[in-house]
N, C-alpha and C positions, 0 to 999 in steps of 0.2 A: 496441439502442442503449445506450449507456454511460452514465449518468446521474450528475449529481455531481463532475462532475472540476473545475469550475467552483468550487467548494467549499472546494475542498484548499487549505491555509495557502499564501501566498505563497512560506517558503522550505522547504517541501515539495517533492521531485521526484517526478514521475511518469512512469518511463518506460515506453515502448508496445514492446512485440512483438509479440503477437498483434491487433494494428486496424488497422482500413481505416478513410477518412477519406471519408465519401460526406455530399452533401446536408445541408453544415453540422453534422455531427455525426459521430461516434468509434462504430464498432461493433465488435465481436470479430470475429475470423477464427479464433479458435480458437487450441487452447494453452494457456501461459502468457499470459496477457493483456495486465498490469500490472505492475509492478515499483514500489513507494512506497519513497521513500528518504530520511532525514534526515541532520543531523546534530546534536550537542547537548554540554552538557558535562559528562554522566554516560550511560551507557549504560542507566540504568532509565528517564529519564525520553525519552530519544530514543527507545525504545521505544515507550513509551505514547503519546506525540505520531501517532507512524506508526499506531499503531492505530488511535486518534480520527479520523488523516486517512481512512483506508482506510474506516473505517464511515460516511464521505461518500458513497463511491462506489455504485454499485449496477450490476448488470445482470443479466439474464434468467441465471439457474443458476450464480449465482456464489460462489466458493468459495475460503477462504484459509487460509493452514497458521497456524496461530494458537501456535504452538510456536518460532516462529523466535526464538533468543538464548534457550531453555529451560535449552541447559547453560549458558552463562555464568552467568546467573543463579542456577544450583544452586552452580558455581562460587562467585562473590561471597559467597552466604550463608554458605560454609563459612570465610570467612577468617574 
């Protein structure tokens, strides 16, 4: 079961691929699970927002690329 999505900031997206929608509640079917998505008006701090939403969530063996927007951000520092 998917626990936490109830959580997530209001103008947070969370889109489903990988769930099945059984007996009141959201479970994995495997995959890609999740998809969090914002937006903002800098790209460091719409970042971090999706982070903080994402460590709402939880489920049995879960797992998240925690590098996404790595080069931008190597990018940015270098201007």
């Amino acid at each position: 079961m998917i626990k936490g999505l109830e959580a997530v900031d209001p103008d947070i997206f969370v889109f489903h691929g990988g769930t099945t929608f059984r007996d009141n509640h959201f479970f994995t079917s495997g995959g890609r699970v999740l998809n969090v998505v914002a937006s903002g008006v800098d790209f460091m701090t719409t970042r971090d927002r999706v982070y903080d939403n994402v460590q709402r969530i939880w489920f049995e063996n879960m797992h998240y690329r925690r590098d996404i927007g790595y080069r931008a951000i190597r990018y940015l520092a270098q201007e």
